[in-house]
DRENNULUM-811098 format. One record per residue (C-alpha): x, y, z; residue in three letters. Coordinates in steps of 0.1 Angstrom, whole numbers. Each point is the difference from the previous one (the first is absolute). Layout:
# DRENNULUM-811098
<pt px="X" py="Y" pz="Z" res="ala"/>
...
# end
This chain:
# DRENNULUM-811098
<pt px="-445" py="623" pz="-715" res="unk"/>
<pt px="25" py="-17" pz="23" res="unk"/>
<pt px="-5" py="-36" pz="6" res="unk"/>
<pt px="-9" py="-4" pz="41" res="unk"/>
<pt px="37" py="-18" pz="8" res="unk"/>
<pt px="21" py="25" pz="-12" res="unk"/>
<pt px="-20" py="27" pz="19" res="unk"/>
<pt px="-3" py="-22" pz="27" res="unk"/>
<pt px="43" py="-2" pz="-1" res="unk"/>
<pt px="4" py="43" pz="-4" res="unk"/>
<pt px="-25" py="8" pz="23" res="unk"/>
<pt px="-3" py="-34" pz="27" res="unk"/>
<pt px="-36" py="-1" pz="19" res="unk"/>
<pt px="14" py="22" pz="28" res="unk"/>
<pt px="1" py="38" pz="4" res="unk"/>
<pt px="8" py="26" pz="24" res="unk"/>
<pt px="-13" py="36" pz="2" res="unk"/>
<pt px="12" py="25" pz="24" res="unk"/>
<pt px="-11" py="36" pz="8" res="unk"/>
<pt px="24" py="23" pz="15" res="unk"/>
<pt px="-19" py="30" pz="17" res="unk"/>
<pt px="14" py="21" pz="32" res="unk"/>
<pt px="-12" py="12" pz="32" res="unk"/>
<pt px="16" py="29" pz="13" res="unk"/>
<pt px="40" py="-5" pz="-7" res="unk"/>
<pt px="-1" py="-41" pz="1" res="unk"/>
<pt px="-9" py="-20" pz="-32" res="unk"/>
<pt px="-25" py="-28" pz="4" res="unk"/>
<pt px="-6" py="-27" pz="-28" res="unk"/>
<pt px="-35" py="-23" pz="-7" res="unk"/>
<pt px="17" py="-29" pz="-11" res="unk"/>
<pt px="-25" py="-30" pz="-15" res="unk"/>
<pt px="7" py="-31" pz="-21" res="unk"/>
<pt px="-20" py="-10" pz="-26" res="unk"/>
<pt px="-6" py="-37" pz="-12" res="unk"/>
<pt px="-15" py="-4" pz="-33" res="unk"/>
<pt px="-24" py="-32" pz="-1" res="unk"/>
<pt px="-13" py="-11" pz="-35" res="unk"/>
<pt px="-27" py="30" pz="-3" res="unk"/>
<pt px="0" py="11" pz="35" res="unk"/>
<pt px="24" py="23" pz="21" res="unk"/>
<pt px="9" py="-10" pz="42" res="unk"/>
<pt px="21" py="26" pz="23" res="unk"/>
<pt px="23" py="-25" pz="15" res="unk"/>
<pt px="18" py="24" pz="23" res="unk"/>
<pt px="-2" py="35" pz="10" res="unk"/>
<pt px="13" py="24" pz="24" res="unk"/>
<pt px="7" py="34" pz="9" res="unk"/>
<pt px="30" py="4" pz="25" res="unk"/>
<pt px="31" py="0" pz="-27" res="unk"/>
<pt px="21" py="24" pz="-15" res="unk"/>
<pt px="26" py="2" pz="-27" res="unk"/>
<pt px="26" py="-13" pz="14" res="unk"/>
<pt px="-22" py="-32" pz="16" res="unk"/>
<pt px="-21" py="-7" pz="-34" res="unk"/>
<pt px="27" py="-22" pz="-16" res="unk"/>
<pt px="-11" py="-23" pz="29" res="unk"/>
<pt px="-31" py="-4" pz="-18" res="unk"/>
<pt px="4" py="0" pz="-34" res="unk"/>
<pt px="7" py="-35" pz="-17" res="unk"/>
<pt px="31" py="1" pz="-24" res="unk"/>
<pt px="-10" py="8" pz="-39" res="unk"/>
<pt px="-38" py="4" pz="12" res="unk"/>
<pt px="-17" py="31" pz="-13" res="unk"/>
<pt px="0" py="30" pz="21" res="unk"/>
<pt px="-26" py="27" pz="-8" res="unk"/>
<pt px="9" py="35" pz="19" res="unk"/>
<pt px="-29" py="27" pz="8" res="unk"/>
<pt px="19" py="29" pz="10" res="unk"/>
<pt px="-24" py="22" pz="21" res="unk"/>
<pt px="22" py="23" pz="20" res="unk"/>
<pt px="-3" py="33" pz="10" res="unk"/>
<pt px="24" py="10" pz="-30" res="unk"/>
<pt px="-27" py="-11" pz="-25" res="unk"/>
<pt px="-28" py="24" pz="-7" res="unk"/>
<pt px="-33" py="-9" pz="-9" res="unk"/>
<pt px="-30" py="18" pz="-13" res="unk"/>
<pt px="-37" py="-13" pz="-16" res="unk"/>
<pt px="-6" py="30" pz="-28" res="unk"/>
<pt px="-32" py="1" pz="-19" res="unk"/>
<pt px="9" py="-21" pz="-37" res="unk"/>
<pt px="25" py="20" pz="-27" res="unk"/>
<pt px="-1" py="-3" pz="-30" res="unk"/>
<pt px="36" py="-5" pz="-17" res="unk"/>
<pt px="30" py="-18" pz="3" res="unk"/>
<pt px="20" py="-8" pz="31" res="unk"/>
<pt px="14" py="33" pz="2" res="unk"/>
<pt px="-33" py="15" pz="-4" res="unk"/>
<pt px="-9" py="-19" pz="33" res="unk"/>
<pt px="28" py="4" pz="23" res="unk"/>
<pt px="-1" py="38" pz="-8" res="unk"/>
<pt px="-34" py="4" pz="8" res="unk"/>
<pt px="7" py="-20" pz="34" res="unk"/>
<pt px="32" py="19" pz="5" res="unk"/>
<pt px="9" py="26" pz="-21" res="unk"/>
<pt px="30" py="12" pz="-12" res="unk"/>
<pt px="16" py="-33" pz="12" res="unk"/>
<pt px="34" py="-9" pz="-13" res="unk"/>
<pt px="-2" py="-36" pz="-18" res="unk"/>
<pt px="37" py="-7" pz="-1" res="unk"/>
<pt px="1" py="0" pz="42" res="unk"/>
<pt px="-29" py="-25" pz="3" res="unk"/>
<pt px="-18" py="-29" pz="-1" res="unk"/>
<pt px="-39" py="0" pz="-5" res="unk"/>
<pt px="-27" py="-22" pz="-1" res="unk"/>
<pt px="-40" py="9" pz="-12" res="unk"/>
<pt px="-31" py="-22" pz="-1" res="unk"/>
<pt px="-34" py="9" pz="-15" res="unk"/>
<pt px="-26" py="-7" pz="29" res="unk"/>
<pt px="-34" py="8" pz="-11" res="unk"/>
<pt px="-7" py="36" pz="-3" res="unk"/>
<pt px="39" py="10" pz="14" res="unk"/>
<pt px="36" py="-9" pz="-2" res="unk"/>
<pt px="20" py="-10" pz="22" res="unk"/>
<pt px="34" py="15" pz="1" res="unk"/>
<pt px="33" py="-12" pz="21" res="unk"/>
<pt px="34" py="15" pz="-5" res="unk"/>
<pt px="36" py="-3" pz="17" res="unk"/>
<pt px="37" py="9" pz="-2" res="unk"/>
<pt px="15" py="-23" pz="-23" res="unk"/>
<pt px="32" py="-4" pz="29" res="unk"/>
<pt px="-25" py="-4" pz="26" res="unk"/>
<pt px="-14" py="-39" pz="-18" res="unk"/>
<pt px="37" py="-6" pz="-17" res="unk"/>
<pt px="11" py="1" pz="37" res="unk"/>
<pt px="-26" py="-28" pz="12" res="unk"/>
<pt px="7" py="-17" pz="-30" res="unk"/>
<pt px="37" py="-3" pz="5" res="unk"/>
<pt px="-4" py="-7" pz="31" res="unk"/>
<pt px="-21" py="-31" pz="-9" res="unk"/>
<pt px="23" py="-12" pz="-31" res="unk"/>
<pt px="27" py="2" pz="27" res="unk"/>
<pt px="-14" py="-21" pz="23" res="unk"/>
<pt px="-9" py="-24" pz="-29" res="unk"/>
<pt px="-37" py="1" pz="-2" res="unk"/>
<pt px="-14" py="-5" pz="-30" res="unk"/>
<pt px="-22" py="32" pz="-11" res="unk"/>
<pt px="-21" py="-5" pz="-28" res="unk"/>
<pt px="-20" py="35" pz="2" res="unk"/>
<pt px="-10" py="27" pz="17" res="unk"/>
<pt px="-26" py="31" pz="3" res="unk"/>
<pt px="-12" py="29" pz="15" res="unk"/>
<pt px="-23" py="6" pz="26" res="unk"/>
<pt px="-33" py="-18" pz="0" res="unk"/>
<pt px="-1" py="1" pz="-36" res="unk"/>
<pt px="1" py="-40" pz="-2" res="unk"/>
<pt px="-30" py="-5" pz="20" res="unk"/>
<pt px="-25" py="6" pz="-25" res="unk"/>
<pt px="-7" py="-28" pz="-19" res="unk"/>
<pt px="-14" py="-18" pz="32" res="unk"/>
<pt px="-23" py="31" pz="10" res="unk"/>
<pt px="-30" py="-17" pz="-20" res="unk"/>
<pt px="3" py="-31" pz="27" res="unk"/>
<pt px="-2" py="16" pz="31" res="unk"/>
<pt px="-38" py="4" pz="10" res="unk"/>
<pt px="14" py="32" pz="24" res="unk"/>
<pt px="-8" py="37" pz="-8" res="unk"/>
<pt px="30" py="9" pz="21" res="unk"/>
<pt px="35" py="-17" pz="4" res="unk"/>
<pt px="26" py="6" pz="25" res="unk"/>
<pt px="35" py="-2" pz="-12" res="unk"/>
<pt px="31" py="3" pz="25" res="unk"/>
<pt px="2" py="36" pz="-10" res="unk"/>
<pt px="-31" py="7" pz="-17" res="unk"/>
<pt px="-38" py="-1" pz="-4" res="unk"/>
<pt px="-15" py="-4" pz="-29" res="unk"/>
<pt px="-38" py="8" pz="-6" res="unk"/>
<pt px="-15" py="-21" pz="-31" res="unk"/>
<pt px="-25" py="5" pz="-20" res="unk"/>
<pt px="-8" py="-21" pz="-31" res="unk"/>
<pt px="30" py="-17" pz="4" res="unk"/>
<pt px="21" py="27" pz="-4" res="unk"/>
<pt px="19" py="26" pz="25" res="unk"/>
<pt px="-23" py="26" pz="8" res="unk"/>
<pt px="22" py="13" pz="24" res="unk"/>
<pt px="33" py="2" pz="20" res="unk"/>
<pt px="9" py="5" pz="33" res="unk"/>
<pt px="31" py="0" pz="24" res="unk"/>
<pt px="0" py="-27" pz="28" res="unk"/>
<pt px="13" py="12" pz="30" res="unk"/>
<pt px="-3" py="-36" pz="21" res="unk"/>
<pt px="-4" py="-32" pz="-18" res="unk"/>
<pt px="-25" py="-23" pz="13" res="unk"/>
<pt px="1" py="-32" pz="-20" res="unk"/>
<pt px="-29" py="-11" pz="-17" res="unk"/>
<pt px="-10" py="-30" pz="-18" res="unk"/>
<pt px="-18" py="0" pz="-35" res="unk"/>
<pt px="-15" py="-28" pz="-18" res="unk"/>
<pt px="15" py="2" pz="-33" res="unk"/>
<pt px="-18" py="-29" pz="-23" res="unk"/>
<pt px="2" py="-22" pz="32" res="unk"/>
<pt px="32" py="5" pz="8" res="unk"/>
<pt px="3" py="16" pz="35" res="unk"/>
<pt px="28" py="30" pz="-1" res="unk"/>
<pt px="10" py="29" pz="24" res="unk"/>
<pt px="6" py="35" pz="-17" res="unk"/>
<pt px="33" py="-1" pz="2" res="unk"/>
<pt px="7" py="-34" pz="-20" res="unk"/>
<pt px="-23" py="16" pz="-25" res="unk"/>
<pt px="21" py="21" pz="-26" res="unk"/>
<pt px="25" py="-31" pz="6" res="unk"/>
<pt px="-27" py="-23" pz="-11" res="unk"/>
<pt px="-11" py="24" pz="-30" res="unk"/>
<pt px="33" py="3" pz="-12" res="unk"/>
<pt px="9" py="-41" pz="-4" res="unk"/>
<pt px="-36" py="-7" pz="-12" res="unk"/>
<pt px="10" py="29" pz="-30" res="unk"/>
<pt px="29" py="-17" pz="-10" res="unk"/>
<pt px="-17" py="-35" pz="2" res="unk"/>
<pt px="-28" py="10" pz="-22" res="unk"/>
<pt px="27" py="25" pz="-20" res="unk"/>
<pt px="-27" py="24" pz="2" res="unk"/>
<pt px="17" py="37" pz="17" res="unk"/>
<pt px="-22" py="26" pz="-7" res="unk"/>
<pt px="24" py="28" pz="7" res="unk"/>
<pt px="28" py="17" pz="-19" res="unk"/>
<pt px="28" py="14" pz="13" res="unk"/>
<pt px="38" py="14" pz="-14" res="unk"/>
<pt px="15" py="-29" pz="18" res="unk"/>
<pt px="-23" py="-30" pz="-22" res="unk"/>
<pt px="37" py="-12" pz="-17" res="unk"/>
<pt px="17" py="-1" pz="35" res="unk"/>
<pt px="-27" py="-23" pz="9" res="unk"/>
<pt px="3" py="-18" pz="-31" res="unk"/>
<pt px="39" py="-8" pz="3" res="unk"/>
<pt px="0" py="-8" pz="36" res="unk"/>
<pt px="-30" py="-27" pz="-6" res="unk"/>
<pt px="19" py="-11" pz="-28" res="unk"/>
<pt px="35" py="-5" pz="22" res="unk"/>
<pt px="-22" py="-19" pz="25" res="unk"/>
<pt px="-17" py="-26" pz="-27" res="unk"/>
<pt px="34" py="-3" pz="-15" res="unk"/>
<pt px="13" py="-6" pz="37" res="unk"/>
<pt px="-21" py="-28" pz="6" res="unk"/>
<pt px="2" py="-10" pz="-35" res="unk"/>
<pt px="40" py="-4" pz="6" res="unk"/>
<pt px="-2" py="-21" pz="39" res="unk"/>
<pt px="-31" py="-20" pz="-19" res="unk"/>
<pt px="23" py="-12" pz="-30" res="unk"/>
<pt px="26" py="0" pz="24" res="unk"/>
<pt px="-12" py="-22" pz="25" res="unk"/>
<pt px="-19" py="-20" pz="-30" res="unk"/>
<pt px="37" py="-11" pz="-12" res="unk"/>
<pt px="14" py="-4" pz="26" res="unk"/>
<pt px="-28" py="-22" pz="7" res="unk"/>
<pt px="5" py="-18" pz="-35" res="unk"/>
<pt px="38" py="2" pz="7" res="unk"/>
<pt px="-6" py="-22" pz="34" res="unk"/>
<pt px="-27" py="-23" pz="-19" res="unk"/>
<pt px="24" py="-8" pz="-25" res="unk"/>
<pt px="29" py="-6" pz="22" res="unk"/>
<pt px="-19" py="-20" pz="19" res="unk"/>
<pt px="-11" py="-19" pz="-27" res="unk"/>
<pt px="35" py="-1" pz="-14" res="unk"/>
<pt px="13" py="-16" pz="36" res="unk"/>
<pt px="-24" py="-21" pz="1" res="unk"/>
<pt px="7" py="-16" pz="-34" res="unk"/>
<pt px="34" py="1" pz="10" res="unk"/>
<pt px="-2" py="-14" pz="31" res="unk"/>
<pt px="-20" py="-33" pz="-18" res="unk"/>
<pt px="22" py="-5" pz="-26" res="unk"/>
<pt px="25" py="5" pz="18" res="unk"/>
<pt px="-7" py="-30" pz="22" res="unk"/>
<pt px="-9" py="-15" pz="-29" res="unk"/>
<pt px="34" py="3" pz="-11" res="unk"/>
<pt px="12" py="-8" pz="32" res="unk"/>
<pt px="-14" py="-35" pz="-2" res="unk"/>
<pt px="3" py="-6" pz="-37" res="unk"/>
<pt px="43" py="8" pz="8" res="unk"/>
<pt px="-3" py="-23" pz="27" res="unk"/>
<pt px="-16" py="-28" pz="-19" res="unk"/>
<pt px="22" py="13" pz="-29" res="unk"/>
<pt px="35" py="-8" pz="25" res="unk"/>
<pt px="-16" py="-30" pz="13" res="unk"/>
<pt px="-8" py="-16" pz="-32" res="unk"/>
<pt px="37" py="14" pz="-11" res="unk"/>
<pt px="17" py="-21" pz="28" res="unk"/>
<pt px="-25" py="-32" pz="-7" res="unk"/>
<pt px="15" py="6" pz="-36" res="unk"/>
<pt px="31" py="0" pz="8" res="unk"/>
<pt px="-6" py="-28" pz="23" res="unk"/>
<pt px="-10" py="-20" pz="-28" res="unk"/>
<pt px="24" py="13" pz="-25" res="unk"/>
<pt px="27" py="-15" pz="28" res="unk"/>
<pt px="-20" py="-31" pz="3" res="unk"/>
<pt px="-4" py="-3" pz="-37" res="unk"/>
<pt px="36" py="10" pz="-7" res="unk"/>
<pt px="11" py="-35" pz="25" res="unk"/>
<pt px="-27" py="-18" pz="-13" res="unk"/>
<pt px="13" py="3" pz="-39" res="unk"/>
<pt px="38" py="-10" pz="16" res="unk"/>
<pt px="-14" py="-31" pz="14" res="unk"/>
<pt px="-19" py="-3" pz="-33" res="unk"/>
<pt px="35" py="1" pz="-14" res="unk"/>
<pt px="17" py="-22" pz="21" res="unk"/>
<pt px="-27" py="-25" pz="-6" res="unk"/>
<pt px="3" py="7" pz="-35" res="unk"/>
<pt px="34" py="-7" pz="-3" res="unk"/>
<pt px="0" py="-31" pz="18" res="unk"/>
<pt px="-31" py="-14" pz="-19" res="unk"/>
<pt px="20" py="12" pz="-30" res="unk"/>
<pt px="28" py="-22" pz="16" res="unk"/>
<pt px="-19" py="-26" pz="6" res="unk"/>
<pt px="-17" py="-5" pz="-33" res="unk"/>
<pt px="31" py="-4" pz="-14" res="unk"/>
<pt px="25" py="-17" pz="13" res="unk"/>
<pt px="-22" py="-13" pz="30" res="unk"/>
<pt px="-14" py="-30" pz="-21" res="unk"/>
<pt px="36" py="-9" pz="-19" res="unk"/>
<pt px="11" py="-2" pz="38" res="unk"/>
<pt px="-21" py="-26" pz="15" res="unk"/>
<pt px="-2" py="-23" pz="-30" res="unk"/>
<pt px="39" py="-2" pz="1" res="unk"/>
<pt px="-9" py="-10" pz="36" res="unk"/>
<pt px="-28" py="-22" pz="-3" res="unk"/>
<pt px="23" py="-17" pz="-33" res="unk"/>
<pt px="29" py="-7" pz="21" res="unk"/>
<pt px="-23" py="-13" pz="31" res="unk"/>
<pt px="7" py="-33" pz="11" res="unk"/>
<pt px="-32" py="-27" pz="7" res="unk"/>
<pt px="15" py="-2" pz="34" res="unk"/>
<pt px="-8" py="34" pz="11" res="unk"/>
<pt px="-39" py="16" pz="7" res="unk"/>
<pt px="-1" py="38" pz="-7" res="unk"/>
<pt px="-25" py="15" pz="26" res="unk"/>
<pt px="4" py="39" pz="-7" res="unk"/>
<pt px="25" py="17" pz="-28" res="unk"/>
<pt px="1" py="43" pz="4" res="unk"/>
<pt px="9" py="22" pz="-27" res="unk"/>
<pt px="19" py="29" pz="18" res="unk"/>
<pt px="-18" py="-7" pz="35" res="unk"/>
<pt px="-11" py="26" pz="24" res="unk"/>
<pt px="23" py="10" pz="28" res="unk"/>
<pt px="-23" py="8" pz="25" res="unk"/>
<pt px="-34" py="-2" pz="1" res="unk"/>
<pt px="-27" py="25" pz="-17" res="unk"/>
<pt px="-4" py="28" pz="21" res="unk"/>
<pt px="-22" py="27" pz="-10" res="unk"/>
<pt px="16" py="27" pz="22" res="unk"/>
<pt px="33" py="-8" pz="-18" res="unk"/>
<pt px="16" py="-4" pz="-32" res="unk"/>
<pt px="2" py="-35" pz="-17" res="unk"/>
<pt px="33" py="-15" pz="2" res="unk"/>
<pt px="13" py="-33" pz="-27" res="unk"/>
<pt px="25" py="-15" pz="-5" res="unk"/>
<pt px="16" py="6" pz="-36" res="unk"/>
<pt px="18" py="-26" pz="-20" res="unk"/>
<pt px="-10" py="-29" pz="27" res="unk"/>
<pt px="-23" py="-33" pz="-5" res="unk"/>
<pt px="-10" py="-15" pz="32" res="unk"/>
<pt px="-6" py="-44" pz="-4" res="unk"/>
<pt px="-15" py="-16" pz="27" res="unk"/>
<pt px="-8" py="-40" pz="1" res="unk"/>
<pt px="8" py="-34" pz="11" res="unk"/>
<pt px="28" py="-21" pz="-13" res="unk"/>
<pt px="1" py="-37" pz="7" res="unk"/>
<pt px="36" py="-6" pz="-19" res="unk"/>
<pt px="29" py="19" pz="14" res="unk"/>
<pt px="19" py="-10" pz="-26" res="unk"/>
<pt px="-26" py="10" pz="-25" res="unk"/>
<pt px="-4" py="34" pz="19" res="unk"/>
<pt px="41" py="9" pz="-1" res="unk"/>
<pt px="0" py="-10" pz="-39" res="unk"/>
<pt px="-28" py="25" pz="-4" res="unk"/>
<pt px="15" py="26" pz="16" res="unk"/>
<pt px="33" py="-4" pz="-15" res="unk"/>
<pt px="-18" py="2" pz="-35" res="unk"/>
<pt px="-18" py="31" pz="7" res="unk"/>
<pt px="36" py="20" pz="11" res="unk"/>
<pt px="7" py="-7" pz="-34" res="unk"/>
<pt px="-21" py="18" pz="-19" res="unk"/>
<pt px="10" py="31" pz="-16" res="unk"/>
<pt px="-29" py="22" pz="14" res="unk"/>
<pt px="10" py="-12" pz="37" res="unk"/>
<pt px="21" py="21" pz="21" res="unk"/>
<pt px="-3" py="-26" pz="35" res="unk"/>
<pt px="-20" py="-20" pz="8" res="unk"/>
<pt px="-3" py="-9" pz="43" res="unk"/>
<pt px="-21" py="-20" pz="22" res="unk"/>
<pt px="-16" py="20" pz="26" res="unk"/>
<pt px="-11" py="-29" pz="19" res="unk"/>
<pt px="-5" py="-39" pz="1" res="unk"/>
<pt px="-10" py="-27" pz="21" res="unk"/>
<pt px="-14" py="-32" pz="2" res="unk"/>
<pt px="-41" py="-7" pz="9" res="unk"/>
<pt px="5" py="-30" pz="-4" res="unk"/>
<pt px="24" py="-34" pz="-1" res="unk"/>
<pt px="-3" py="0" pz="-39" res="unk"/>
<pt px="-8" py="40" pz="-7" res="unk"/>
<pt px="15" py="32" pz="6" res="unk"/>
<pt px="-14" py="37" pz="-3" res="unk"/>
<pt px="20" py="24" pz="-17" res="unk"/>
<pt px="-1" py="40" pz="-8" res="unk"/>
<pt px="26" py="19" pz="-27" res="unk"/>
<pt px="8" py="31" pz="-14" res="unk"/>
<pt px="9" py="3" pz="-31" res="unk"/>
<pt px="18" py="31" pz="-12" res="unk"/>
<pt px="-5" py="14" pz="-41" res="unk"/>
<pt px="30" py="17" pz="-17" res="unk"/>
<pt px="-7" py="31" pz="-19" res="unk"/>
<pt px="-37" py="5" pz="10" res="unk"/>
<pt px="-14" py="39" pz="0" res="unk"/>
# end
């Protein structure tokens, strides 16, 4: 047995049933639609003012279509029960019948059969004509053959179809007549309010719901294929729209990852670039802090060792008459600055003091020229403070100092 879903996706919940009878030279069609609920069955629309070339208006794309053909080209006939085959039937219904030209269609009814035939062109041509409009056809019969099986609900003795009355007994069709002028009557069929000529309509999807046809016919495999090209119809737009469904899901999905980690991305390559240019920011920084480092270096380096030879030559050669307030190892030119670069002055010792001796203070200087590490030596300034004192401030220049 078929689990309920995949019925549910070959068949769908709706159905349509259509009879197609004729009065006098114009074709008239009971159309109904049929909405299966759980266990229960719900016309949903009917009506009875379309033809052919109007039903596509009505029928729902890939929804089953159930055809009653009951024209005046189909024959019909309730014969006492025959033992036998098919053939055995028809030919006691219509004898000497040729097989090849016809469809037929016979249901045991109690004590009779009931016998419906037809050219074979006569229901290809409706069919056609239904395939070309794109309806989906997923069976057809004969007559009233398909309105059996709901014979045992109708409490009536007597049922008026659009082109026939039927007289019950038991259950079963006692008898047939023509119907001139259709009245439309209602019949309570298990509760479920119908007029006659919804009825075979009715009969028909309720069969193929319950998969329960009672007749047989030379046109069973017909039926069989064209179901079978409706199920795999709405098998196909199912799947179909299920992956494109799935398709759209996963796309959506897909952007949507996207999209995050793509602004993810966004921001991790911004803080990437900005912590790129504080890098480099630093590696400049860096790069002019290690050639001040240098700089300092060397002149520490200078310092430590010739720095300390320097001023005890000085301080040796100092006479008692002259106060040393300040004495610079290669003094600054400007001051610090931390916006600019930090400028000395190489090979140069800066003195600064008070001399009380003048004569004291040339003999000093003279001495220092002479030394073999000086390359000048020149008083920036001097003047007196006092009667007996005199400030003083020289340079003193340093041969061969890197």
């Amino acid at each position: 047995m078929e689990p309920r879903f995949i019925t549910h996706i070959k068949e769908g919940s709706l159905y349509h049933a259509v009879e197609i009878i004729r009065s006098g030279a114009e074709e008239q069609l009971f159309f109904t639609s049929i909405q299966k609920k759980k266990n229960a069955l719900d016309i949903v629309e009917k009506c009875d003012d379309l033809s052919l070339e109007t039903l596509s208006e009505k029928v729902k794309k890939n929804t089953p279509l159930f055809v009653i053909i009951n024209t005046p080209d189909v024959l019909t006939k309730l014969i006492p029960s025959v033992k036998g085959d098919d053939l055995a039937v028809l030919n006691s219904a219509f004898p000497n019948i040729k097989t090849a030209d016809i469809y037929y269609e016979w249901v045991a009814c109690g004590k009779n059969n009931l016998v419906s035939v037809c050219r074979r062109e006569h229901a290809d041509a409706i069919l056609k004509k239904m395939r070309d409009m794109n309806i989906s056809v997923a069976g057809f019969s004969l007559g009233i053959s398909r309105i059996t099986p709901i014979l045992s609900l109708i409490a009536s003795e007597t049922v008026v179809l659009p082109s026939t009355r039927l007289t019950l007994h038991n259950n079963a069709i006692e008898t047939i007549e023509k119907e001139e002028e259709y009245v439309p009557e209602t019949y309570d069929v298990d509760s479920l309010l119908i007029e006659g000529g919804y009825l075979s309509g009715f009969s028909a999807v309720l069969s193929a719901i319950m998969k329960n046809a009672l007749t047989r016919s030379n046109f069973s495999d017909l039926n069989t294929t064209l179901l079978s090209d409706v199920h795999n119809t709405r098998f196909f737009s199912f799947f179909l729209k299920f992956g494109l469904g799935i398709l759209l899901a996963l796309m959506l999905t897909n952007f949507f990852f996207f999209n995050h980690y793509y602004t993810k991305g966004e921001m991790l390559q911004e803080t990437v670039t900005i912590k790129s240019a504080d890098k480099d920011q630093m590696l400049k920084l860096r790069t002019k802090v290690e050639e001040k480092q240098k700089r300092i270096d060397a002149i520490l380096a200078s310092s430590s060792s010739k720095s300390t030879f320097y001023m005890d030559e000085i301080a040796t050669a100092l006479p008692a008459s002259i106060l040393l307030k300040e004495m610079e190892y290669q003094p600054l030119e400007k001051q610090i600055n931390p916006e600019k670069e930090v400028l000395v002055r190489y090979n140069v010792i800066k003195i600064s003091g008070v001399s009380k001796d003048n004569t004291d203070f040339s003999a000093w200087l003279e001495r220092m020229e002479t030394w073999n590490w000086t390359a000048a030596v020149k008083i920036q300034d001097y003047h007196h403070n006092a009667a007996s004192a005199a400030a003083f401030t020289i340079w003193i220049t340093i041969k061969n100092e890197q």
